[in-house]
N, C-alpha and C positions, 0 to 999 in steps of 0.2 A: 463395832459391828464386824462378825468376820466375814471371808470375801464367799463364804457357801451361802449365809445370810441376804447377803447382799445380790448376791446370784439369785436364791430366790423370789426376794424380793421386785427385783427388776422384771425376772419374768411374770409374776402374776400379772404384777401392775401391765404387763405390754399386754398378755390375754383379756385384761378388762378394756383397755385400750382400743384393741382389735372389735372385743365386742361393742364396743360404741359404733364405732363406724358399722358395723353390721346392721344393728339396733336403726340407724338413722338412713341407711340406704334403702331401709325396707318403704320407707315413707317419704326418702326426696330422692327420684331418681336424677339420674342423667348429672351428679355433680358430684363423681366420687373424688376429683382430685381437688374439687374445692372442701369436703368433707375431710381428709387426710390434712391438708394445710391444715386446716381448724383446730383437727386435733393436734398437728404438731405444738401451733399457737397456745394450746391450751398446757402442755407438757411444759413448754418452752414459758408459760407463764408473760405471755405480750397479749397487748392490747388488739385489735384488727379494722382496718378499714375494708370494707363488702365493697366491690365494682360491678355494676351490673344497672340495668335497666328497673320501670317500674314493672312491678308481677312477675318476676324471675322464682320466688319464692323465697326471698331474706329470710323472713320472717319466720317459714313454716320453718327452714331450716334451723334458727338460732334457735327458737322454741322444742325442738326434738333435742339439739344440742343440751340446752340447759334441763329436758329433762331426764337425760344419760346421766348429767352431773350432780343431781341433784343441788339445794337449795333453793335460793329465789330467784324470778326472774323479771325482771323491768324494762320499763320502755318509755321513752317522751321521742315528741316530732318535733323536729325543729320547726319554727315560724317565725316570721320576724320581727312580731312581738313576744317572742321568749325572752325572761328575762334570769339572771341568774341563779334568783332566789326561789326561779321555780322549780330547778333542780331540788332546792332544801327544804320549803316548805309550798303548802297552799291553806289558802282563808277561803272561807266560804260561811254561810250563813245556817245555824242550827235553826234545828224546831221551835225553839224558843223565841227564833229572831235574833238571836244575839250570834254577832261575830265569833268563827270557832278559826284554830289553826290545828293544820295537822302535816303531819310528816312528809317531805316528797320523795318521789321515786327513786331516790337517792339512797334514804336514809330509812324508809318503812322495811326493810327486810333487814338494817341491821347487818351482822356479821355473816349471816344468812348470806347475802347478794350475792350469787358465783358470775349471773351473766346479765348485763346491761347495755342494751340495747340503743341507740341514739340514732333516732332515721332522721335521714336528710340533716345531716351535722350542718353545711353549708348555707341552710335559710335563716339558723338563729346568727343573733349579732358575734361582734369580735368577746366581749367580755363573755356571752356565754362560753364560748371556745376556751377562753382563761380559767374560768374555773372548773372547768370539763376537765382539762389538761392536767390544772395542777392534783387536781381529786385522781386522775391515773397514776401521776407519779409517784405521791404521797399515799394514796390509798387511805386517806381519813379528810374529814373535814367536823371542824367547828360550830356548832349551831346549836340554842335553845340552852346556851350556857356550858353544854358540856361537847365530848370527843365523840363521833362515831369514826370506830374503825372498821374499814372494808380491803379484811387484809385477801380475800378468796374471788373480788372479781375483776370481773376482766369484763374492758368496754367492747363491744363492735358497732362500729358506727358507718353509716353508708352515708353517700351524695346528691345531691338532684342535679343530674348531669345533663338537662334537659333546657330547665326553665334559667335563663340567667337573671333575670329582674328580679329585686329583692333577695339576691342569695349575694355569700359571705364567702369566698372561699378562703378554705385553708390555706395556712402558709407555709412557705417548704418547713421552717424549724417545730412549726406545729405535726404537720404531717411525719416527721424522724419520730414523735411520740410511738407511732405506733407501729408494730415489729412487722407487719403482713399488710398487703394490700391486695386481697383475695379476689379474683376475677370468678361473677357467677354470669357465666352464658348460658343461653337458649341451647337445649342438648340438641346438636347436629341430627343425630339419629333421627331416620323417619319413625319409626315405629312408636319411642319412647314419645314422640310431638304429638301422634293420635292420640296416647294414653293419657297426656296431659288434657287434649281438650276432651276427651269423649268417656273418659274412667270417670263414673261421679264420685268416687273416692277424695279424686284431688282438688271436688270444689267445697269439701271441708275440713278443712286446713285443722280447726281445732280438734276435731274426732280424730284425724291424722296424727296427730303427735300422740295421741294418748296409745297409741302401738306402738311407743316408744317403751324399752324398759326404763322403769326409774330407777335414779340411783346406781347406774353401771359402774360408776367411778366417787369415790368418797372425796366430794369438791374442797371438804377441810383438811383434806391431809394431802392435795399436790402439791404446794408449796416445800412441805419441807421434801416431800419425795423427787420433786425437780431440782432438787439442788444436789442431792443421792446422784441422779443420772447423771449433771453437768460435770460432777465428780469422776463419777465412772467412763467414760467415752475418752477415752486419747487420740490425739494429732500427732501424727513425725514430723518431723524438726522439715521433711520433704511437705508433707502435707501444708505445713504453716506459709513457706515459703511461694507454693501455689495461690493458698490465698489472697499472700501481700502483691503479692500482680496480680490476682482481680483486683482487688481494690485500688490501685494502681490503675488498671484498666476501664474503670467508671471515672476516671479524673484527667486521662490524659487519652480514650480509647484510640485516637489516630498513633499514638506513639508504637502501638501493640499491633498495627497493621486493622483496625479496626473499617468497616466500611459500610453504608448504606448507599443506599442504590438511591434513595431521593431527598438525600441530603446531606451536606460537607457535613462531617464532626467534627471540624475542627472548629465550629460556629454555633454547633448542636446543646453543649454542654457546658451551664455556667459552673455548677460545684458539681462533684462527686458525690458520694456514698460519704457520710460520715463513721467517724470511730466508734459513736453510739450503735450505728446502722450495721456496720463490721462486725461487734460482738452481737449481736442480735442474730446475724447470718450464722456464726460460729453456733451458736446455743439451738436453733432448729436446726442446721445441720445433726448436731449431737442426737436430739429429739427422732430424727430421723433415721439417723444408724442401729437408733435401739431399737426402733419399728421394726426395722429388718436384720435386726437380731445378729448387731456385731457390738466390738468392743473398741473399735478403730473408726476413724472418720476416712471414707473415703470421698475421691472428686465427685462419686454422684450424690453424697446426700449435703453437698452444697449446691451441685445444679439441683437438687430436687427442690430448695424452695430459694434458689436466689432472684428468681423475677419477684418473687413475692414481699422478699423483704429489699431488694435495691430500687428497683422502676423507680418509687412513689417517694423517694430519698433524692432522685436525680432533680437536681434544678435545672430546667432548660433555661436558654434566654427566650425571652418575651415573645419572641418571631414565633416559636415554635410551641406555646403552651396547649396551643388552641388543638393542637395533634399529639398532644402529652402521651395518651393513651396507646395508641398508635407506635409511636416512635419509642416512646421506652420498652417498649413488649420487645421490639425488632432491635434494638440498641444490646439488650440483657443478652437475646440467644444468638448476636452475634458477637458478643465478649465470650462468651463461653465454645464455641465453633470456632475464636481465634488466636485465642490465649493455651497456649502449649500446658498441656498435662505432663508432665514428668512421669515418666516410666515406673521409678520405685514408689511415684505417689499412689500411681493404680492399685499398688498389692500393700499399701501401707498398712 
């Protein structure tokens, strides 16, 4: 492919890009930088963990998403009688009377599936999480004798951060699975908070998405196109060097002059950011230079999503899980406000 190809190539695909978030802003407001994460996640080809309370609009959101993307789009809740097999299939009783089985939310769309859905990941048990997991990594699973391959989706799965009875949570090595841990808040704005309760627009959710355009982006052909980009985006030998003190700096943050106001870090952080977690950063950062239409990685389009992919990567010790959320927001943007930028990495 030559590099005029490839040049054009990159820009379409960033104009359909742009047009998604366009597409999707028109119908959730007050969340464009959770909307940009998504899309990086989606370029960047990771999975997403959603943070956010009940009725923020997950839902309406991941639903406009998938249908920018076109394909299929799926969903199960977790409960704490979920059990594995009902990711793969479910029985139920035909007209006949007689036991019928049929496909589960897994596997009914096929190669189809771009976005899967999983609310409340933390009510179903540990083995649901098992084969949740290994179905992200592998992207195919076993059943009814043969392969289904789900080589186009990508999970987002959210938490009941509310209710602790009957809930499962994730484990740090579970949670590295997934590349983003996306914060959806209550938009500050007064104005856009009227519009949510008093617009009757926003109390149907499903007519709402359907102003969505379909098919913004061809969901079977990012895979090979994200790997074009991850191609294309270069780091300096300065730039690399910044990032190995960040990482660096989630494993040892007191060493780098690191500091919170309501709590030693020297007590705050049992592991770091993993090396899975590290290239995960590297690949939306990339995801995010090309947004902004460069060919170089610079320090901001690794601050532009490093709360997102490091927070949810950091293992506290126990003292402190209970203000996880909290303390890792406030931990990320002051690694980043204390860790020296190098001069020629600005104009790298």
């Amino acid at each position: 492919m030559t590099s005029a190809s490839v040049a054009s190539q990159l820009a379409d695909w960033r104009d359909h890009a742009l047009t998604l978030e366009h597409e999707v802003k028109k119908v959730v407001v007050g969340q464009d930088q959770a909307i940009r994460a998504i899309n990086i996640a989606i370029f960047a080809r990771g999975h997403v963990l959603l943070e956010g309370g009940v009725g923020v609009g997950k839902t309406t959101l991941l639903q406009s998403i998938a249908r920018g993307l076109g394909g299929a789009y799926e969903r199960i809740e977790g409960t704490v009688d979920l059990m594995p097999n009902d990711l793969i299939y479910h029985t139920f009783l035909g007209e006949d009377g007689r036991p019928k089985v049929e496909e589960g939310p897994l596997l009914r769309a096929g190669e189809q599936l771009s976005v899967f859905f999983f609310n409340e990941i933390n009510r179903a048990r540990p083995q649901v999480h098992a084969l949740m997991l290994r179905v992200m990594a592998e992207r195919h699973v076993t059943a009814f004798k043969k392969e289904y391959r789900l080589p186009h989706m990508l999970v987002f799965a959210d938490r009941n951060q509310v209710e602790k009875n009957e809930t499962f949570e994730i484990p740090s090595a579970a949670r590295d699975r997934f590349m983003m841990e996306i914060p959806i808040d209550i938009p500050d704005d007064r104005d856009l908070r009227k519009a949510l309760m008093f617009d009757v627009k926003f109390q149907h959710a499903e007519r709402l998405t359907q102003q969505v355009q379909s098919g913004v982006l061809a969901y079977d052909q990012l895979n090979a196109f994200s790997d074009v980009l991850q191609s294309h985006i270069q780091a300096s030998d300065v730039l690399q060097e910044y990032a190995l003190d960040l990482w660096q700096a989630t494993q040892s943050p007191a060493a780098f002059g690191v500091r919170l106001e309501s709590v030693d870090v020297n007590r705050l952080i049992h592991t770091g950011a993993s090396p899975r977690g590290m290239g995960m950063l590297l690949k939306a950062a990339r995801v995010h230079a090309w947004l902004m239409q460069r060919e170089h990685l610079y320090p901001e389009d690794i601050h532009a999503v490093f709360h997102e992919i490091i927070a949810h990567r950091l293992v506290l010790n126990p003292m402190f899980e209970s203000r996880r959320t909290q303390l890792s927001r406030e931990l990320t943007q002051q690694i980043l406000a204390t860790v020296s930028v190098p001069e020629r990495a600005k104009a790298a």
